[in-house]
C-alpha positions, 0 to 999 in steps of 0.5 A: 746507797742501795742497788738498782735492779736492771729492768728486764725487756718485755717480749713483744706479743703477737696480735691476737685473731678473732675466733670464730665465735667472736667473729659470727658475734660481730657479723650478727651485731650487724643484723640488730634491729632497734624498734623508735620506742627502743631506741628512746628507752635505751637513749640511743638518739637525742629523742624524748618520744618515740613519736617525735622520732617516727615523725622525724623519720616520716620526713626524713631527718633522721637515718633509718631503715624502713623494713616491711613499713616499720621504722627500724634502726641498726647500728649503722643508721645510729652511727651515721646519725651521730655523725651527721649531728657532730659538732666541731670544735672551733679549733680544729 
């Protein structure tokens, strides 16, 4: 037979705080603006063209925000589309 080492418990750990860098990073990826044609390149919506995506802005389908006239998109505006195109399972 062999002997059997007792397992030590583990310390619980504290949770960590965000430091101030981490906390002005967060604040400024808030601010990111995506232009229709970024939005397409990086696949950031279901969109082959920017100019599919411009149009659907126009009639107002998809979340956006409309700067100074131009069709921009942040994080949240993608988030809440993503949502709003959600399907649900059937299980559910």
């Amino acid at each position: 037979m062999t002997a059997q080492t007792p397992i030590k418990a583990r310390k619980a750990t504290r949770p960590r705080t965000l430091t101030l860098a981490e906390a002005k990073q967060a604040e400024e990826a808030d601010l990111i603006r995506w232009s229709p044609e970024e939005v397409v390149k990086l696949k950031l919506l279901p969109y082959r063209s920017a100019r599919t995506l411009r149009e659907a802005c126009y009639k107002r389908r998809v979340f956006h925000h409309n700067d100074g006239g131009r069709i921009t998109f942040s994080p949240m505006s993608i988030r809440r589309e993503h949502e709003r195109t959600l399907v649900a399972p059937l299980a559910a």
